[in-house]
N, C-alpha and C positions, 0 to 999 in steps of 0.2 A: 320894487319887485325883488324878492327875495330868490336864489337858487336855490333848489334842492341839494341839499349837501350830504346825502346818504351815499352808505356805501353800494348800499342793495336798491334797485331799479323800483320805482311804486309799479306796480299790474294792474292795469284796470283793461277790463272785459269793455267793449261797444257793443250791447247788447238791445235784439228785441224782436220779442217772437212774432211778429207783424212784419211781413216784407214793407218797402217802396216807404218809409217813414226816415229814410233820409240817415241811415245806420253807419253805410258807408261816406257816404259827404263827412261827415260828423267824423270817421278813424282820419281818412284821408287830412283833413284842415285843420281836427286840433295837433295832428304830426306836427303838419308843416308851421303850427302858432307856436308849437312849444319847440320846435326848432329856430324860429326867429326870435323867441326869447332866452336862447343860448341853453337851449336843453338837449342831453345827447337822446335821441330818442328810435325807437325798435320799433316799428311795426309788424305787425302777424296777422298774414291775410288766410283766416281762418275758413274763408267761405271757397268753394271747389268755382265757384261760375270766376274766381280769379279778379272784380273788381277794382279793389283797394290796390293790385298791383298794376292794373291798366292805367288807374286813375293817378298812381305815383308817375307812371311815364317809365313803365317795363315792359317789355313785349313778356306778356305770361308764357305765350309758346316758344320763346326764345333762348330763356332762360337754360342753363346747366344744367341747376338744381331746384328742389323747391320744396317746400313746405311737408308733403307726403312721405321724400324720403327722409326725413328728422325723424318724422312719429312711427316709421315704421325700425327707427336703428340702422337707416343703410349708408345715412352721411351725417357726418357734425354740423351743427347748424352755422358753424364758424365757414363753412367753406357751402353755406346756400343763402345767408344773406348778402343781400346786391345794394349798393347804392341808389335813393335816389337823388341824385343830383341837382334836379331843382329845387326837389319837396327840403333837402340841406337833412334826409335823415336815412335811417336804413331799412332796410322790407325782406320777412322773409316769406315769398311771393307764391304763389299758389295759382292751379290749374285744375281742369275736370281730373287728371290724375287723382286728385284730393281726396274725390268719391271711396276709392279704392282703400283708402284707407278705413272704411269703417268696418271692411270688411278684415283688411289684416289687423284691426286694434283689439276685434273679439276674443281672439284666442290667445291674448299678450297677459302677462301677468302685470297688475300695477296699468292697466289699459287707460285708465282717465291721468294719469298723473307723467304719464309720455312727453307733453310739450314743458312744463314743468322741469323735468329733469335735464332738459334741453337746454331750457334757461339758464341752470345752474352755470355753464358752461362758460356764457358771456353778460353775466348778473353784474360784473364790476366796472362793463361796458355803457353800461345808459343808466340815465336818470328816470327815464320811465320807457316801459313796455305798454303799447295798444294792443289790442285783439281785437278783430272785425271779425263777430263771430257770423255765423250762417244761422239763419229766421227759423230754424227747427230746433228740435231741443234734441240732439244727435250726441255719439261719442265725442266728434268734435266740438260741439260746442261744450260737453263737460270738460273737455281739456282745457278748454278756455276756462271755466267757473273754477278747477282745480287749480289753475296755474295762478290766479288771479288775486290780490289784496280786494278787489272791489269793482264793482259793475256801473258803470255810465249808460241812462237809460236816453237816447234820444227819441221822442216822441212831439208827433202833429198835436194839437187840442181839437180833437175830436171826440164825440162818444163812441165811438168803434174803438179807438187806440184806446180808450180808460179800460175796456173789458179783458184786452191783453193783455196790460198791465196787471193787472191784480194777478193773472197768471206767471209772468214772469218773477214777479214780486216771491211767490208760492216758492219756484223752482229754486230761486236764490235760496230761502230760507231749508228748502231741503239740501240743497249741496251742502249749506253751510253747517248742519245738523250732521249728516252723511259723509262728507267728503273731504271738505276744506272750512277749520272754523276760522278761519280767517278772513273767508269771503264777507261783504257786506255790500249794501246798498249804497252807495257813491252817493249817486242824486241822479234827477232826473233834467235833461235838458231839450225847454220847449225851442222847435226846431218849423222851420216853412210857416213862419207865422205872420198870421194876416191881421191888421190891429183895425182894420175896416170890416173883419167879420165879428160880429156880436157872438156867436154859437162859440168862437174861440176864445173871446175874454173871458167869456163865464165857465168853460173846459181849464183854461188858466188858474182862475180865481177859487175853483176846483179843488186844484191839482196844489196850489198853498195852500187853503184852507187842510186840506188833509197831508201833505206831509210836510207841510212847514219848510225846515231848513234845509231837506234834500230837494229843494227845488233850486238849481241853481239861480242864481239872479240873472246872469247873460241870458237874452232870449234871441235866436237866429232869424232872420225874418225871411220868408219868402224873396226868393231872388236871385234873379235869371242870372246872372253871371257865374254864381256855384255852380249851375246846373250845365252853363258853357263848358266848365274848367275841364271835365275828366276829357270828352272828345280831342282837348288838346296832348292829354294826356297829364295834367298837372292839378297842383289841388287851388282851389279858389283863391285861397291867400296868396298864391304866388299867382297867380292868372292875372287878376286884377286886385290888388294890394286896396287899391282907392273902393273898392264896391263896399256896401253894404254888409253886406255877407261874409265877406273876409276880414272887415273890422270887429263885427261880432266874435269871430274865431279866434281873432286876436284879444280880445275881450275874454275870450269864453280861457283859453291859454292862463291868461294870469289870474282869472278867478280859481284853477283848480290848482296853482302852484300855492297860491294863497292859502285854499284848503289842506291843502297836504301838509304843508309848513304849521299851520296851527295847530294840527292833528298828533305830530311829534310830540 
């Protein structure tokens, strides 16, 4: 396994305009994987319901600072990212305050490129930045697509989840056109997979057949112990190391260090 040896952090966006498809599991565990693979790594818990910071093991209502006042100019994000301690990375953590922001981002000049400029700050800090963006296609979440090298699509193998896709797939390609041409499609990664349902091998076999090599090869498999982890307040990898589900994560971890590294 190769480190990343850049100066500047890779961004990738957790994206997908479909709630309950496992978006947050997915920010949460590949942290904590590419933190066990000796990666300094940033979380941004982009969505206001505050998730990805419960799930790191942060009290969201607890906290100092948080996410909202970065994007609105009122604190450095040097003094609102918090440790987390188990997860071995750091978060910079969010609450329903969040909401509030989409209202003060209207009248900002440079409105989508807010978190972005943020980053600039502690870019020489990590080897990679997450976004756990929020299921709508919101100010915030173009701050996520603007700040971002590339988008991580987690998705079930359903046919519901394919009709999303082609829409989120759209929005990429307009940010990237509009906004940020640096944004790209990562890959997609099949997530709560059941290898005893027929309806999902062939949603799989799909989902290669049409985009080929942005399908990652790690596939996450359904499995209750991920689904323990957040109530503890931790991400699955660290909850239960031994499951299923957190050796995948750990899988899924050096398949994208892998990718980043040959992309150089």
């Amino acid at each position: 396994m190769v480190i990343n040896s850049q100066n500047t952090p890779r961004v990738f966006c957790i994206a997908n305009q479909k709630g309950g498809v496992g978006k947050t599991t997915t920010a949460i565990n590949l942290a904590a994987a590419l933190s066990k693979l000796k990666q300094r790594v940033l979380l941004i818990d982009l969505d206001p319901q505050g998730n990805a910071t419960m799930g790191s093991g942060i009290d969201k209502n607890a906290v100092k600072h948080h996410l909202y006042e970065v994007l609105i100019d009122a604190v450095p994000i040097t003094e609102v990212r918090v440790r987390s301690e188990r997860g071995g990375y750091d978060v910079l953590p969010a609450n329903r305050e969040l909401s509030g922001a989409e209202i003060e981002l209207v009248n900002m000049t440079e409105r989508e490129q807010q978190l972005q400029k943020a980053l600039d700050l502690v870019s020489k800090d990590y080897d990679y930045v997450l976004i756990d963006c929020p299921p709508t296609l919101s100010l915030l979440t173009l701050n996520g697509l603007a700040a971002a090298h590339g988008v991580i699509i987690p998705m079930q193998c359903e046919y519901f989840a394919l009709e999303g896709l082609s829409d989120l797939v759209n929005t990429i390609k307009r940010v990237h056109r509009n906004i940020n041409p640096a944004l790209s499609l990562i890959g997609l990664l099949r997530v709560m997979f059941d290898t005893r349902v027929t309806l999902q091998q062939q949603v799989s076999a799909q989902l290669v057949s049409h985009f080929g090599d942005k399908v990652f090869k790690t596939i996450v498999p359904r499995n209750v112990r991920l689904a323990e982890a957040p109530s503890h307040g931790l991400p699955g990898v660290v909850y239960d190391p031994a499951s299923r589900g957190a050796k995948a994560y750990i899988d899924f971890g050096n398949e994208l260090i892998y990718r980043v590294n040959q992309a150089k």
